[in-house]
C-alpha positions as CSV (number, residue, x, y, z in Angstrom):
1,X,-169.0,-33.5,-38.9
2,X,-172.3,-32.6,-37.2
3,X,-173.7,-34.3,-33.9
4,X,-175.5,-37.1,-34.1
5,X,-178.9,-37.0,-35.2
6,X,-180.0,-40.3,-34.3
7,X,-180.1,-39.0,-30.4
8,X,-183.3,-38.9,-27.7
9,X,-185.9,-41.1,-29.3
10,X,-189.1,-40.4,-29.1
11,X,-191.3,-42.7,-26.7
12,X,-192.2,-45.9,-28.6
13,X,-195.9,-46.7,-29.6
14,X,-197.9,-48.4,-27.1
15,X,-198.2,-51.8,-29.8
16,X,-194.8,-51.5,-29.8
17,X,-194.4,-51.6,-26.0
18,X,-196.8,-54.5,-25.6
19,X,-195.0,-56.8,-28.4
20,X,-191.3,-56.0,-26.9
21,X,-192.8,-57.5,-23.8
22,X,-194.6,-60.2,-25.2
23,X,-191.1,-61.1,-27.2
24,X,-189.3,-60.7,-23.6
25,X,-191.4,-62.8,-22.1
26,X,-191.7,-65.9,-24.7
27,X,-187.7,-65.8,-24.8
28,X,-188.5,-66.9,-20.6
29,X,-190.6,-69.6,-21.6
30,X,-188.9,-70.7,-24.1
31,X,-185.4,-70.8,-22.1
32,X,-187.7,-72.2,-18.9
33,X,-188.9,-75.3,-21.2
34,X,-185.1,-75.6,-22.1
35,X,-184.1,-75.8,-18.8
36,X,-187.0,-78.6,-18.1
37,X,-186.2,-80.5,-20.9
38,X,-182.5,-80.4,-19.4
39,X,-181.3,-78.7,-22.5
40,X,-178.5,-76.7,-20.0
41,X,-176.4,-79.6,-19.7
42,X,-174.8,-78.9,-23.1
43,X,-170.9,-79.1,-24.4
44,X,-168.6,-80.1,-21.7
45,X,-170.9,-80.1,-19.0
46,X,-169.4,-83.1,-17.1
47,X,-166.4,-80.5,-17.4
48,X,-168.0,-77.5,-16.1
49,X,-169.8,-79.2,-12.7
50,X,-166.4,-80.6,-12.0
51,X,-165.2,-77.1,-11.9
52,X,-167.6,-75.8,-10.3
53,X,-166.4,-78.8,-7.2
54,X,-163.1,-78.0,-7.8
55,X,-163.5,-74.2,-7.2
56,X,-165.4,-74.9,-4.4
57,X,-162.2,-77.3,-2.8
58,X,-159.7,-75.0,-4.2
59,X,-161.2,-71.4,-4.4
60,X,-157.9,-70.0,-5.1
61,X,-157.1,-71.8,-8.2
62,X,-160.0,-70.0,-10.3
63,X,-158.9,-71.6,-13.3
64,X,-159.7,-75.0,-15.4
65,X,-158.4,-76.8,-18.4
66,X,-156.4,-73.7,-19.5
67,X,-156.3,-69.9,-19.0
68,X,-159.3,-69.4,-21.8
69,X,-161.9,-70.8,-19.2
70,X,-162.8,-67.8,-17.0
71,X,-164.5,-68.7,-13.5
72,X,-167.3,-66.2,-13.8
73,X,-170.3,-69.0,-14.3
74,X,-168.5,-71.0,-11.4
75,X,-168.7,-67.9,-9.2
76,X,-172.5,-68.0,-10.2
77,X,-173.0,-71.3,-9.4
78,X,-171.2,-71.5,-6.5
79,X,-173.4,-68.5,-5.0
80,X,-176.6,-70.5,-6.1
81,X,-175.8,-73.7,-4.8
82,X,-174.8,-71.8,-0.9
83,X,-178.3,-69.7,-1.4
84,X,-180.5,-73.3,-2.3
85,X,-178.0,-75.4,-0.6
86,X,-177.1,-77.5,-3.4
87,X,-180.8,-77.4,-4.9
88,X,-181.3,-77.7,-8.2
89,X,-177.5,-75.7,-9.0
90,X,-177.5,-76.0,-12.2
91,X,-180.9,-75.4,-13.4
92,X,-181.3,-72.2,-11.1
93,X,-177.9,-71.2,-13.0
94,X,-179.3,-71.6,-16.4
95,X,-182.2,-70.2,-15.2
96,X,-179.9,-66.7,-14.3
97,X,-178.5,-67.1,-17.8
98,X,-181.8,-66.7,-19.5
99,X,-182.7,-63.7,-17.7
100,X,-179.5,-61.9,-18.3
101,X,-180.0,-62.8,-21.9
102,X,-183.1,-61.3,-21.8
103,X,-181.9,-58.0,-20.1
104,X,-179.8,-58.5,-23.1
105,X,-181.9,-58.6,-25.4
106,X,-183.7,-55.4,-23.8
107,X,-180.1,-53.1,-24.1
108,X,-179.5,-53.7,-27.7
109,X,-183.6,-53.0,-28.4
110,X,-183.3,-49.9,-26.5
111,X,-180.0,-49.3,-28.9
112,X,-182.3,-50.1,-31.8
113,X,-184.6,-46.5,-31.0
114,X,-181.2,-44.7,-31.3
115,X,-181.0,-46.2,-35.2
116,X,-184.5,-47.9,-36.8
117,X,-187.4,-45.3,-37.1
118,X,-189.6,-48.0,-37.8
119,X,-191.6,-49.7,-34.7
120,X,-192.3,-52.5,-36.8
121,X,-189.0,-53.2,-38.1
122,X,-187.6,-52.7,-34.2
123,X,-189.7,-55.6,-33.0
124,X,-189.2,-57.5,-36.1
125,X,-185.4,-57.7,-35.6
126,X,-186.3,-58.6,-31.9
127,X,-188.4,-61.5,-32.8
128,X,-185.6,-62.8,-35.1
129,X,-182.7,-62.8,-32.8
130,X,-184.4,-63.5,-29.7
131,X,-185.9,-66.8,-31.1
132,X,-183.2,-68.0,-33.4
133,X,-181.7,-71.9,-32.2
134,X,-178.2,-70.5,-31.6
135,X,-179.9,-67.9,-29.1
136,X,-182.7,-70.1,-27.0
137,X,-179.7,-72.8,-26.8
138,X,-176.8,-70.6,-25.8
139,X,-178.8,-68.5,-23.1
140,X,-179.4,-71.9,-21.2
141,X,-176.1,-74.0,-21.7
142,X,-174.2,-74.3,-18.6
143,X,-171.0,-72.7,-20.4
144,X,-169.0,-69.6,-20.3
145,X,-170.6,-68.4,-23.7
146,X,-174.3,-67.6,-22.3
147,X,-172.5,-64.7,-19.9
148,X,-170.9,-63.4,-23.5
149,X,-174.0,-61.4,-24.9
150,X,-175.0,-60.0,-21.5
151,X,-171.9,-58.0,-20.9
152,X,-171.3,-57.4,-24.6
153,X,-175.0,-55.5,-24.6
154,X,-174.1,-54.0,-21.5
155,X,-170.8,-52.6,-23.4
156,X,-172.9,-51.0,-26.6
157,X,-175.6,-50.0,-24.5
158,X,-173.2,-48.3,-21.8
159,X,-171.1,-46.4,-24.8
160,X,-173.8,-45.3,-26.5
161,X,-174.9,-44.1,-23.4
162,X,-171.7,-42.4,-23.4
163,X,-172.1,-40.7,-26.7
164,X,-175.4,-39.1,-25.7
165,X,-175.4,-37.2,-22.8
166,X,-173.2,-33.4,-21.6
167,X,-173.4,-33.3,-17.8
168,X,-170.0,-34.5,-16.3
169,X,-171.5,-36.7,-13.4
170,X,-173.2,-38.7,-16.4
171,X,-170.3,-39.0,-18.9
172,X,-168.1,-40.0,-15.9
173,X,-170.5,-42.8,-15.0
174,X,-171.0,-44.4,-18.4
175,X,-167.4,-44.3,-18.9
176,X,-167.3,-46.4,-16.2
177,X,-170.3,-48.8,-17.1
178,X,-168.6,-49.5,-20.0
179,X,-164.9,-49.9,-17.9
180,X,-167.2,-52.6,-15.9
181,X,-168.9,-54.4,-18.9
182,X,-164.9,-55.2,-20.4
183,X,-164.1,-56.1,-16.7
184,X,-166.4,-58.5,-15.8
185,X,-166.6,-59.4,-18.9
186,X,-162.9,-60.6,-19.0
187,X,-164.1,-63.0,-15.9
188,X,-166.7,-64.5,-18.4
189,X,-164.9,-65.0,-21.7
190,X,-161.3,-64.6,-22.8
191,X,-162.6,-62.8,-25.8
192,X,-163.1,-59.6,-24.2
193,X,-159.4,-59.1,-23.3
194,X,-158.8,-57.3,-26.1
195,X,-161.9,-54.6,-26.4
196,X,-160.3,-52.4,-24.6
197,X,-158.3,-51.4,-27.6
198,X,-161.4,-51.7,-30.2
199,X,-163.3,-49.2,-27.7
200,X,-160.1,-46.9,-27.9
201,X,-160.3,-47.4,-31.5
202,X,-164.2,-46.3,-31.0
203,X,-163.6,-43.3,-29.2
204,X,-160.7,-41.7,-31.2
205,X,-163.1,-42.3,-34.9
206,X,-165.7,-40.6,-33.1
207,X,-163.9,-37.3,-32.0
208,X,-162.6,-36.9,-35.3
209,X,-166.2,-37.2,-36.2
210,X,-166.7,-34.4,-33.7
211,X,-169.7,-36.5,-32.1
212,X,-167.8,-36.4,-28.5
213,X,-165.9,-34.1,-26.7
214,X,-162.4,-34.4,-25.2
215,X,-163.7,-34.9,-22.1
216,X,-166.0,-37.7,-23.1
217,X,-162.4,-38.8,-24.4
218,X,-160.5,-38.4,-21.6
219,X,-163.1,-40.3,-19.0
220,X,-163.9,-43.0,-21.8
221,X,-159.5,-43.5,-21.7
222,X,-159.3,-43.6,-17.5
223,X,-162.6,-45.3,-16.8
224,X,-163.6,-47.3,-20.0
225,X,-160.3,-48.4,-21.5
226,X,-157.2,-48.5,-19.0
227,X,-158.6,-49.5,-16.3
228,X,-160.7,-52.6,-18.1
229,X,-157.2,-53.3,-20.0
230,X,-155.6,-53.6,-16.4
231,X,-157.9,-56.0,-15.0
232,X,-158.2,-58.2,-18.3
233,X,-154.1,-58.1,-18.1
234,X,-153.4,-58.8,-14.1
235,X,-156.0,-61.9,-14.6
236,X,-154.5,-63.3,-17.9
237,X,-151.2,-63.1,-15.6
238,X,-153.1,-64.7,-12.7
239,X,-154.1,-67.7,-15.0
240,X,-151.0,-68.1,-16.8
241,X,-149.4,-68.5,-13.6
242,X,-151.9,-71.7,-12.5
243,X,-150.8,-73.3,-16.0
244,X,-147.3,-72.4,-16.3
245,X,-146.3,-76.1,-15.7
246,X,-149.3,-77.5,-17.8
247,X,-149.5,-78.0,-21.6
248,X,-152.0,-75.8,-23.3
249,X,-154.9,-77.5,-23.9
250,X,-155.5,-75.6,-27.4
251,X,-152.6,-76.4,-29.9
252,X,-151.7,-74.2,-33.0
253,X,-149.5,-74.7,-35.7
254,X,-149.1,-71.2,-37.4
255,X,-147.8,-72.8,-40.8
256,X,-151.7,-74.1,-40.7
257,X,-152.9,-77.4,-39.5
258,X,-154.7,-78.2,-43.0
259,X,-157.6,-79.2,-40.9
260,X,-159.8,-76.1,-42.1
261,X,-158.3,-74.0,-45.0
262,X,-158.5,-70.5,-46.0
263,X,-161.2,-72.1,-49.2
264,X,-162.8,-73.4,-46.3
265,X,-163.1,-70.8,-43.8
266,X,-163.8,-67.8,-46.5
267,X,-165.4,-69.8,-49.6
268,X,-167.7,-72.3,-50.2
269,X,-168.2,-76.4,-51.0
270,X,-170.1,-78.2,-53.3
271,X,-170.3,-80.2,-50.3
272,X,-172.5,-77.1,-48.6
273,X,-175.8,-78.0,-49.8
274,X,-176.4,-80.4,-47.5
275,X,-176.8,-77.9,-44.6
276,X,-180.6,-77.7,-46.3
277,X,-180.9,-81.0,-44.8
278,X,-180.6,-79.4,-41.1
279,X,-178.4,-82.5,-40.0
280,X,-177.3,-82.7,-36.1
281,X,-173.7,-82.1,-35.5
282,X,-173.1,-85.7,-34.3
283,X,-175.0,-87.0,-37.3
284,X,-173.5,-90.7,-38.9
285,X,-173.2,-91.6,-43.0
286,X,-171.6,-94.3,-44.5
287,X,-169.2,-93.4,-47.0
288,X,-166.5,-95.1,-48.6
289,X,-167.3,-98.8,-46.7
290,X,-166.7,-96.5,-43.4
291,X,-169.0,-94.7,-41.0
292,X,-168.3,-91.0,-41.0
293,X,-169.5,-88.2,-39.1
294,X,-169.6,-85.4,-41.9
295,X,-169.6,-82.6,-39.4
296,X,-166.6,-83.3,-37.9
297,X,-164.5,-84.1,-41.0
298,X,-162.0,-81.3,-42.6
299,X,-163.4,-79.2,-44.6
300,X,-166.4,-81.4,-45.3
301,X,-168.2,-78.0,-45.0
302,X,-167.4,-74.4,-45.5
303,X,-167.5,-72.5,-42.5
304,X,-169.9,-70.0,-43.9
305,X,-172.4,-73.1,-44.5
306,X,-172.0,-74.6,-41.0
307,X,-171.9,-71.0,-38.9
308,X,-175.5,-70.6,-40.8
309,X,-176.6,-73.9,-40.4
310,X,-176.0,-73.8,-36.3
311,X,-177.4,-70.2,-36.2
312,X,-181.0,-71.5,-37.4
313,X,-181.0,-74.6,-36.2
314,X,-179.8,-76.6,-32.8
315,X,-176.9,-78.2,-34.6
316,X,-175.9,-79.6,-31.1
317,X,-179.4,-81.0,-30.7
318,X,-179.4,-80.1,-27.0
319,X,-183.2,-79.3,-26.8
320,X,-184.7,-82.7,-26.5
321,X,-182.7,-83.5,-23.3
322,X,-179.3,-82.1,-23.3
323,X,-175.9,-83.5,-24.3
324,X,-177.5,-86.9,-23.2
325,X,-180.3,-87.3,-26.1
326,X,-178.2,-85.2,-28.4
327,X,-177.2,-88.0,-30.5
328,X,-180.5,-89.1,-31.2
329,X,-182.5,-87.7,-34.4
330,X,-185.0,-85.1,-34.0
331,X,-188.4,-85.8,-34.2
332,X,-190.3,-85.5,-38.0
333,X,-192.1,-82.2,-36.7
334,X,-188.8,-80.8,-35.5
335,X,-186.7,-81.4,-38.5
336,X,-189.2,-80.1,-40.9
337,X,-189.0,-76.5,-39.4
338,X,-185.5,-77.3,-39.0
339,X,-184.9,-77.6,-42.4
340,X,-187.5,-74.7,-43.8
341,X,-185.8,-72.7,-40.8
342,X,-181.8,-73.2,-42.4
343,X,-183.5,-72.6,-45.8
344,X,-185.4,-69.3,-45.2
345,X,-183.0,-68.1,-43.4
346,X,-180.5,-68.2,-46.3
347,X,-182.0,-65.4,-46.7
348,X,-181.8,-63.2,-43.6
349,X,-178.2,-64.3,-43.7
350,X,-177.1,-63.0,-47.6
351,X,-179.2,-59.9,-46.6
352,X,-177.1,-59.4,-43.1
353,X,-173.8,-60.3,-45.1
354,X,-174.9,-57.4,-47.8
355,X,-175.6,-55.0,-45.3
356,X,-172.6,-55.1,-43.3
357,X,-171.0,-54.9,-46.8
358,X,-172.7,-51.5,-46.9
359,X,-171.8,-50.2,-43.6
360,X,-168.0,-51.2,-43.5
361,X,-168.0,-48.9,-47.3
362,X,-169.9,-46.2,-45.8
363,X,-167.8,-46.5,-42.3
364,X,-164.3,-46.5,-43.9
365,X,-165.0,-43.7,-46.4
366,X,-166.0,-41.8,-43.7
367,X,-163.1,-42.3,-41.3
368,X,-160.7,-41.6,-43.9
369,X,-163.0,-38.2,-45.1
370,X,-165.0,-37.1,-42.2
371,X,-166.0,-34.0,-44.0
372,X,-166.6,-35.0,-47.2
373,X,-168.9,-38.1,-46.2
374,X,-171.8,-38.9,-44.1
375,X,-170.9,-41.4,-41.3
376,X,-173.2,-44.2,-39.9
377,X,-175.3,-43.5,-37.2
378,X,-173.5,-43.7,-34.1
379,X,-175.7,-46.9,-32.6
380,X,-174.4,-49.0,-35.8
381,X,-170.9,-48.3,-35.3
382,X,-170.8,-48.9,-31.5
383,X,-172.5,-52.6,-32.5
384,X,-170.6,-53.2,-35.9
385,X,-166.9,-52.4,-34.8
386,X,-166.7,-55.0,-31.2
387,X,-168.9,-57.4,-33.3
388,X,-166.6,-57.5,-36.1
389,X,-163.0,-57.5,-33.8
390,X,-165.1,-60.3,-32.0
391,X,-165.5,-62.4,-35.0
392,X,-162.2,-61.9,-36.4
393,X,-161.0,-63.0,-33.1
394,X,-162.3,-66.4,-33.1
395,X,-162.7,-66.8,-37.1
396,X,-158.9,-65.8,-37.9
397,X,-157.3,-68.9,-35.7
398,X,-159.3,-71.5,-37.3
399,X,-156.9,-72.5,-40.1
400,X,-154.0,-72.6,-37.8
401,X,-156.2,-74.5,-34.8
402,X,-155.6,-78.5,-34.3
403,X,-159.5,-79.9,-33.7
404,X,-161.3,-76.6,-35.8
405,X,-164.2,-79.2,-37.2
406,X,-164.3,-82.0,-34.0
407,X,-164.1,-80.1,-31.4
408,X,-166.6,-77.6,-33.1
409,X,-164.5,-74.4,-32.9
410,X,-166.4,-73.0,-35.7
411,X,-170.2,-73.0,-33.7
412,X,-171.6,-69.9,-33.9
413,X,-172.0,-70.1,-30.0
414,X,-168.9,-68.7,-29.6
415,X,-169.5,-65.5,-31.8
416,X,-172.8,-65.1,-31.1
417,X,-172.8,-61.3,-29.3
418,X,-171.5,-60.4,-33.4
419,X,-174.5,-62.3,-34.6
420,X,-176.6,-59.8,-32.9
421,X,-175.0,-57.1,-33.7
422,X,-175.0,-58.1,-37.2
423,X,-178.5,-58.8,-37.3
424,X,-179.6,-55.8,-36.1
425,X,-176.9,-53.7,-38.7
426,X,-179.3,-55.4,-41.4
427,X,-182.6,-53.8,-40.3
428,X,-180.8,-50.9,-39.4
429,X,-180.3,-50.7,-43.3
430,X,-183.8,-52.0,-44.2
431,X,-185.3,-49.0,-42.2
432,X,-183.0,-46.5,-43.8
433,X,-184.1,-48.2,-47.5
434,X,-187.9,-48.3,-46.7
435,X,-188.1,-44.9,-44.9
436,X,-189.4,-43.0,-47.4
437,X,-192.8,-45.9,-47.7
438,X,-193.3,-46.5,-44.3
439,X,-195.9,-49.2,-44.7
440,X,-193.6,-51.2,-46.6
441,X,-192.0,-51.9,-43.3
442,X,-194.9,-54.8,-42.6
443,X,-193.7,-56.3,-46.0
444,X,-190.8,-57.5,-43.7
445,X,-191.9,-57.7,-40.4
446,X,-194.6,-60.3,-41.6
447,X,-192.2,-62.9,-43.1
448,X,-189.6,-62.6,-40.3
449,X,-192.3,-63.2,-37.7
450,X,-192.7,-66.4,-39.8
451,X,-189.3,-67.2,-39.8
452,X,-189.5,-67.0,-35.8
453,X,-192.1,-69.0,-36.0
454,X,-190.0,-71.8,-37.4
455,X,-187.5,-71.0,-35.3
456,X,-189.8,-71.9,-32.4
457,X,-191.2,-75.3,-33.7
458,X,-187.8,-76.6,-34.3
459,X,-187.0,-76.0,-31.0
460,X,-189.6,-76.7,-28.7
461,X,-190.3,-79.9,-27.1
């Protein structure tokens, strides 16, 4: 199989340069009016600024809860509050968050000139994921999950970096970029322990595509994957260590807790259709003669129906004020877009779903026959392989989890860096369908501008 063709893009038009940075710089507002509105003290936060005390008395013991909660925000924090002396920690924090997101943001758009010809349909898939709920809230929430998508980018960007250049010096050092996206990474989230192996996995389908050489191999196996796989194991070893006398604080039963079945977590509910309603997670009914919270209830919902509901809407209802006014309902202007925002966006979501359908056929067939079938550009296979080991990696447990639905194990917070990546895979496809009638491009750029535009009046306060 041929090189890559998908290499050296040419500089983007200058409309296309001023709307990236227009779309950069409204994901800062919006995450600055979060922060405001206090919307960074989200899930656990009375948890996470005790840790960050904790750490600060005990900086040894780097660990808290359990050996899944990394200390890399702490760290952050920590450094904050000794720069501002105590100022404002937490804010400033969140306020880091958001412009790592954004840098974020930037990697997997400069990805997108590797893989989508069309200007209109790169900044079209920009607007969409930068703006959607699950995005704007994560990127400020004081939680281990807004420093996912920065390294994650970092990782995609860094190998496809890898992928496209000749000169030693350069293949050495983006071997070793992406070596220190998994590393720091594994100080951020747990979920990164294991991309070492998925980047082996990477690097081995594309020599057999004969789209690297073996010395991109061999400096992608020292730099990129060994050493990243050390460093995730010595601090998994660290932590167990801190909890080897304490129970773990996540509790499995591997016969399945019943909690969220297999129907649940792969099909769908009758019950589903109230997810058009955009209700709150912590959201009351009566049924039965008894006050309920449907959200939290097995397998009230499928987890199909909830992972879209939270992605276009802030299912936690953090915006208003934080985990402090989350309880409350959302004001009449709010919900509306809320609601239009969950049901429009059924269809960016069947159309995502269909198109990673498509790439998995075409990316298969062509690691079994590498000559006898084109692969997929190299861009969409360095985002669609780590998105989809990252999603399998929280979506698999569910059914054997205790907690799945009330302790919101299924919020698409925790797989958002494979939301991304599956967003862009779809106009990655929509550009390779509308290349031949370029101008049809604007057919979907101008509704999924409107769908950001919901996305933004649900959110904003």
């Amino acid at each position: 199989m041929s090189r890559p063709t998908d290499l050296a893009p040419p500089p983007p038009p200058a409309w296309e340069r001023r709307a990236i940075l227009v779309l950069l710089g409204l994901f800062l507002v919006l995450g600055t009016n979060h922060i405001i509105h206090g919307a960074y003290q989200g899930q656990d936060y009375s948890m996470h600024v005790g840790s960050v005390s904790r750490l600060l008395a005990h900086p040894h013991e780097w660990f808290t809860q359990d050996f899944t909660n990394r200390p890399l925000i702490y760290w952050i924090a920590l450094d904050v509050m000794a720069l501002t002396g105590d100022w404002a920690t937490q804010e400033l924090t969140a306020a880091l968050f958001v412009l790592f997101n954004a840098a974020a943001l930037a990697l997997f758009y400069d990805c997108s000139r590797r893989c989508i010809a069309s200007p209109a349909l790169r900044v079209a898939a920009l607007a969409l994921l930068a703006t959607l709920p699950v995005t704007q809230i994560t990127a400020v929430v004081f939680a281990a999950d807004a420093m996912a998508p920065p390294f994650f980018a970092l990782l995609c960007w860094s190998l496809l970096r890898w992928t496209e250049v000749s000169v030693p010096r350069a293949i050495f050092g983006y071997a070793a970029l992406v070596g220190a996206a998994l590393a720091l990474g594994n100080f951020a989230k747990f979920t990164f322990i294991g991309l070492p192996v998925v980047v082996l996995f990477l690097a081995l389908v594309l020599r057999r595509w004969q789209r690297v050489s073996a010395r991109h191999l061999l400096a992608l196996l020292i730099l990129g994957i060994t050493a990243p796989f050390a460093v995730g194991g010595w601090l998994h070893h660290r932590a167990t260590n801190q909890f080897k006398n304490t129970a773990d604080w996540h509790a499995f039963d591997w016969r399945g807790t019943g909690e969220m079945t297999w129907r649940s977590l792969l099909g769908w509910r009758t019950t589903d259709t109230r997810i058009f309603a955009a209700p709150i997670y912590w959201e009351r009914v009566e049924l039965a003669g008894r006050v309920v919270m449907p959200m939290l209830e097995a397998n009230a919902y499928s987890y199909p129906a909830l992972l879209h509901l939270a992605t276009f809407t802030d299912v936690l209802n953090f915006g208003p004020g934080g985990v402090h006014r989350s309880h409350l309902p959302r004001p009449a202007p709010q919900q509306a877009a809320a609601c239009w925002s969950v049901r429009t966006g059924l269809c960016f979501t069947l159309a995502a779903a269909a198109a990673f359908v498509v790439f998995w056929w075409r990316f298969i067939r062509a690691a079994l026959f590498p000559h006898r079938a084109p692969a997929p550009s190299t861009a969409w296979v360095l985002w669609s392989v780590p998105a989809l080991a990252w999603q399998l990696a929280i979506m698999v447990p569910l059914p054997f989890v205790h907690h799945a639905y009330d302790w919101g194990y299924w919020l698409p917070r925790l797989v958002l860096p494979s939301l991304w990546c599956f967003g862009w895979g779809l106009f990655v496809l929509l550009d390779e369908i509308l290349r031949p009638h370029r101008r049809l491009a604007f057919a979907v750029f101008t509704p999924t501008l409107l769908q950001a535009a919901l996305h933004l009046r649900s959110t904003w306060f």
